[in-house]
C-alpha positions as MATLAB code, in Angstrom:
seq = 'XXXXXXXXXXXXXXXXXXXXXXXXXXXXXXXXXXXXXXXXXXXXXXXXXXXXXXXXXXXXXXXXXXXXXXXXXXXXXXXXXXXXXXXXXXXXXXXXXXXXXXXXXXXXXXXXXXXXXXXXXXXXXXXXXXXXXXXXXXXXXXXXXXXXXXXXXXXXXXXXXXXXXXXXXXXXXXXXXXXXXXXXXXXXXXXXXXXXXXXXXXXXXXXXXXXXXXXXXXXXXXXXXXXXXXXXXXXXXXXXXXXXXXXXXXXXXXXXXXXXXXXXXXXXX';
ca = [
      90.593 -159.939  164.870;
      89.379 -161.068  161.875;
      91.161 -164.806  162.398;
      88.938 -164.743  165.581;
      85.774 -163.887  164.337;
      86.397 -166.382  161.544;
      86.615 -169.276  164.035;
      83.264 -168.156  166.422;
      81.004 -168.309  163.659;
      81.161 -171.806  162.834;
      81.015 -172.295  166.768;
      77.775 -170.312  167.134;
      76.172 -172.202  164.282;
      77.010 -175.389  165.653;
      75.537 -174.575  168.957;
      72.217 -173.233  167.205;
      71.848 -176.490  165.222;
      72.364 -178.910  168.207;
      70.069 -176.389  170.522;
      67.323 -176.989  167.903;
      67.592 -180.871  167.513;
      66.936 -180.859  171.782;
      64.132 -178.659  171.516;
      60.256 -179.055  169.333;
      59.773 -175.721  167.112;
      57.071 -173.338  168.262;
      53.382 -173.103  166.714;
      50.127 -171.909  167.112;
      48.103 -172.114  169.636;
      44.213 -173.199  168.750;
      41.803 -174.651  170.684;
      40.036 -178.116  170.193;
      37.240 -178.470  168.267;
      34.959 -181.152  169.662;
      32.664 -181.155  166.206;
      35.831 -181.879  164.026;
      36.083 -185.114  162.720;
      39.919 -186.434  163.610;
      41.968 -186.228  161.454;
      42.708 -189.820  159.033;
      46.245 -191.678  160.409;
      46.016 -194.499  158.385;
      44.873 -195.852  154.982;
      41.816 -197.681  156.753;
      40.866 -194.702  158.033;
      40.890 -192.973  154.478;
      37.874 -195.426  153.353;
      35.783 -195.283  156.609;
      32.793 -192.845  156.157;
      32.578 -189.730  158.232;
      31.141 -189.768  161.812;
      27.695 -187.730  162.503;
      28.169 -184.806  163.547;
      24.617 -183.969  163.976;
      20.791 -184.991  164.360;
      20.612 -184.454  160.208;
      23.461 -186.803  159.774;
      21.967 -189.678  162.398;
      19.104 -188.837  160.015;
      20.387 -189.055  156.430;
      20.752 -192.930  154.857;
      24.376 -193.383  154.483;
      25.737 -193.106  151.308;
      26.690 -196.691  149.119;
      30.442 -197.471  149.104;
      30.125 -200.626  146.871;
      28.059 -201.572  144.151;
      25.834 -204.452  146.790;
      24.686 -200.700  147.933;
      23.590 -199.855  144.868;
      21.946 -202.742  143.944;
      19.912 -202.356  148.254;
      16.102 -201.186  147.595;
      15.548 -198.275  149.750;
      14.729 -197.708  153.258;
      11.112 -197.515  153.371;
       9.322 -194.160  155.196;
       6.191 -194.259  157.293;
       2.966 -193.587  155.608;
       4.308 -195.032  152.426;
       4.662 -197.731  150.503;
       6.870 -199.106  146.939;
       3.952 -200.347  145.952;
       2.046 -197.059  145.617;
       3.496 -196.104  142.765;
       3.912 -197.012  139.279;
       6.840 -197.202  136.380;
       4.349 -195.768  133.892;
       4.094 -192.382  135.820;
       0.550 -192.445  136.705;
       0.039 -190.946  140.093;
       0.067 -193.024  143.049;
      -3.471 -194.565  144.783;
      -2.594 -192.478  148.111;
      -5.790 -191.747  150.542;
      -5.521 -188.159  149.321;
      -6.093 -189.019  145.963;
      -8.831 -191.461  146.620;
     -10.883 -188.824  148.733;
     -10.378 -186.779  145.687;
     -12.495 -189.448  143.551;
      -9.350 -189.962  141.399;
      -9.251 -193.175  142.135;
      -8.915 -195.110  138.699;
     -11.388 -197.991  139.481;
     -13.928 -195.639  140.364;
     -17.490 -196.576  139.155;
     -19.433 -193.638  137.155;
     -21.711 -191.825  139.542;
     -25.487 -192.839  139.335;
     -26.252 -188.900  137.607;
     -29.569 -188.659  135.824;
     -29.569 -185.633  134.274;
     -33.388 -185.738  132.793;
     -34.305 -186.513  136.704;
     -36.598 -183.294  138.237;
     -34.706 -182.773  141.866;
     -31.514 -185.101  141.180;
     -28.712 -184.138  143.538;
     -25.557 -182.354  141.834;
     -23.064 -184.741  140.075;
     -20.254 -182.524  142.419;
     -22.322 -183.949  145.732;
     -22.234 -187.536  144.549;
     -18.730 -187.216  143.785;
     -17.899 -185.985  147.202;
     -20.260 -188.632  149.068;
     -19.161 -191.886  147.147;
     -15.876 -191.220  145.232;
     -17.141 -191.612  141.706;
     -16.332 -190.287  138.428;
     -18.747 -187.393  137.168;
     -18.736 -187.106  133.596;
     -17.200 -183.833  132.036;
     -18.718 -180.584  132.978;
     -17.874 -177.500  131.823;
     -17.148 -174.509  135.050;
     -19.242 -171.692  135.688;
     -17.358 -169.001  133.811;
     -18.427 -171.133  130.236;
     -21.488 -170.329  128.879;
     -23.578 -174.074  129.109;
     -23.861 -176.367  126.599;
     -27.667 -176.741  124.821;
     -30.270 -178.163  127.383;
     -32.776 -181.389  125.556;
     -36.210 -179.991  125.839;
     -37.931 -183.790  125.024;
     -42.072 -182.652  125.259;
     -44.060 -179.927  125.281;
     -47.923 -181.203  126.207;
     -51.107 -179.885  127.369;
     -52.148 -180.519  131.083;
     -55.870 -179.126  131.398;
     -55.729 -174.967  130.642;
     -51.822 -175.108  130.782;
     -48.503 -176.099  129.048;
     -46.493 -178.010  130.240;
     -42.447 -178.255  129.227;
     -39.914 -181.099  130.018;
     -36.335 -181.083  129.439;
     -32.859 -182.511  130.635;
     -30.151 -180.617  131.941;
     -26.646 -180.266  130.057;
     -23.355 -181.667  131.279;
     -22.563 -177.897  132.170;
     -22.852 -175.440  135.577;
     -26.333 -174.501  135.616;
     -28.235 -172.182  137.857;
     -31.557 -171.749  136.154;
     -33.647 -172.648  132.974;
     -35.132 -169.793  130.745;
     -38.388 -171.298  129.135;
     -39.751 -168.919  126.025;
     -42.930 -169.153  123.954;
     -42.350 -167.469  120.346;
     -39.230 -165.734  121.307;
     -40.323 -164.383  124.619;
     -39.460 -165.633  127.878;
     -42.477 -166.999  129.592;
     -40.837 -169.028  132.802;
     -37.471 -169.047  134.444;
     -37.083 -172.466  136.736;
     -34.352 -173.248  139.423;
     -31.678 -175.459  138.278;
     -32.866 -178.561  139.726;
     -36.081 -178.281  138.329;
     -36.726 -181.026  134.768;
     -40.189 -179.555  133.957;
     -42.553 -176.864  134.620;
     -45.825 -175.095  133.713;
     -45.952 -172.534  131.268;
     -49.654 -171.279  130.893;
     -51.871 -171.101  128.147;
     -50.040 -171.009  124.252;
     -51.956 -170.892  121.124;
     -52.886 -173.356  118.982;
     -49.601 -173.558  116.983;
     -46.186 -172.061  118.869;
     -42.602 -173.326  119.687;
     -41.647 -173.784  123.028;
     -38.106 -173.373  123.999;
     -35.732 -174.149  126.797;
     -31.915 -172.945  127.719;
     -29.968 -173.719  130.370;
     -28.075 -169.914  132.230;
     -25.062 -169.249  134.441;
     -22.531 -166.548  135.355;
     -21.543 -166.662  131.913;
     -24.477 -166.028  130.065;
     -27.211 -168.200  128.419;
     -26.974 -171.658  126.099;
     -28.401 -172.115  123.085;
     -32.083 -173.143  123.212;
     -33.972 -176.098  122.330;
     -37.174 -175.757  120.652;
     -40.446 -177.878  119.540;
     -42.890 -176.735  118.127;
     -46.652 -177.015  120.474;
     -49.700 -178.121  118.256;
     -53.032 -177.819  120.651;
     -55.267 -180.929  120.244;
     -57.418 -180.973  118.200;
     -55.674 -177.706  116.025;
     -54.900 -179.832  113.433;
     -58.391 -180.698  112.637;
     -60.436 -177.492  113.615;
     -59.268 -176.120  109.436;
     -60.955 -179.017  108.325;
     -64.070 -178.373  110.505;
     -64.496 -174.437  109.176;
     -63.922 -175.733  105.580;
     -66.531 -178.767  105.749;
     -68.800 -175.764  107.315;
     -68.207 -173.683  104.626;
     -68.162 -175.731  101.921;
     -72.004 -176.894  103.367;
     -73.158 -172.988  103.592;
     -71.610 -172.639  100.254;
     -73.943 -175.594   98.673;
     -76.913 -174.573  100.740;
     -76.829 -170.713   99.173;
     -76.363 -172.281   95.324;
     -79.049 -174.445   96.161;
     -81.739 -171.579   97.184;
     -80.052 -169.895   94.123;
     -80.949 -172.460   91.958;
     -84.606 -172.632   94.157;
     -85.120 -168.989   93.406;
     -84.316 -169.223   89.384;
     -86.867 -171.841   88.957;
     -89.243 -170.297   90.148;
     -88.980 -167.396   87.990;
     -88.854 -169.675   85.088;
     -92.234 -171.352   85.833;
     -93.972 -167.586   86.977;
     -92.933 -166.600   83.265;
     -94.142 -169.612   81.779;
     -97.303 -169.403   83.857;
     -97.862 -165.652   82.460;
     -97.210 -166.685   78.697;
     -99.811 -169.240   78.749;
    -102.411 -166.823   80.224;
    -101.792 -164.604   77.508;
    -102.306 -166.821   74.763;
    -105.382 -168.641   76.047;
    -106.615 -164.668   76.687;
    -106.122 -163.759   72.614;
    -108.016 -166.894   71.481;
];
């Protein structure tokens, strides 16, 4: 029995080996996936860059295999051009950036700040494109306004200044320390009544933020500088006029006494 079995076994393994050279092994089973790339078969096929799979990839520049690709400027986009921009990093002279007034060849704007009514430096900025000099936002307090004259028109003052390169939304004139006029900020000059003789006149430019610091000259009436002369000629002439009836009076009293003391003598005789 043993003899037997000794002899089948090599049988059945022949029989398994030749069944399995006849027949393909089992795997398995998976369906095809149309959105996988196939699968490389030959060396060429190794170098050749993927197929899109999708709208992104017909999209997307393909990537350089070779050095020439490198060396390829790229693909230019709509709206756009190499030439906007620069090596040195400045920012590019795009139509944003132009109706921003950034535009680097921009003339100054035509701001006069001493002008009474001149439109904001901000609304010449937006009109035209040009460059507004520096000005300080309205939650700094402004810089000093330039009062330049303080002069007399008929019974009143009258103040002129220019505005500072700050936000301004009024002017605070003062007389002697106390405020006398407050002006809108377009306004260059205004009235301020009747002041003395000798005061100083001050002007400061106001916002959110709080008040400047004021500029001051000090108002001489016409004519003030003279009127101490006047009362001291005047005086001076009452002055002579009261040592000359002084001098009157004392002479006369001199020639009564003399009168008297040859009245007496002629009398004794």
């Amino acid at each position: 029995m043993a003899a037997g079995w000794d002899l089948a076994f090599p049988l059945v393994m022949a029989c398994l080996v030749f069944i399995r050279g006849h027949a393909p092994l089992p795997t398995t089973s998976e369906e095809p996936n149309p959105d996988r790339p196939p699968a490389p078969t030959s060396v060429a096929d190794l170098d050749r860059p993927p197929a899109p799979t999708s709208e992104a990839d017909l999209d997307r520049p393909p990537a350089p295999t070779s050095e020439a690709d490198l060396d390829r400027p790229p693909p230019k986009v709509p709206g756009f051009s190499p030439d906007d921009y620069k090596d040195d990093g400045e920012e590019p002279n795009s139509p944003a950036t132009e109706r921003r007034g950034l535009v680097p060849d921009a003339a100054p704007c035509a701001y006069d700040r001493c002008l009474q009514g001149e439109t904001p430096c901000a609304e010449l900025l937006a009109r035209t494109g040009c460059l507004c000099p520096g000005f300080t936002l309205n939650d700094v307090v402004p810089e000093a306004a330039a009062l330049k004259a303080v002069t007399s028109a008929g019974s009143e003052v009258v103040a002129r200044w220019c505005a500072p390169y700050s936000y301004v939304t009024a002017f605070v004139v003062t007389v002697t320390g106390k405020e006398r006029r407050r002006f809108e900020a377009d306004r260059r000059s205004g009235a301020v009544g009747h002041v003395d003789d000798m005061a100083e006149v001050c002007v400061a430019a106001v916002n959110d933020a709080g008040a400047g610091e004021g500029s001051c000259v000090t108002y001489r009436a016409p004519g003030a500088g003279g009127r101490p002369l006047t009362a001291g000629l005047v005086g001076g002439a009452l002055g002579l006029l009261l040592l000359a009836a002084l001098a009157a009076q004392l002479c006369r009293r001199r020639r009564k006494k003399r009168e008297a003391g040859v009245s007496g003598t002629a009398g004794g005789e």
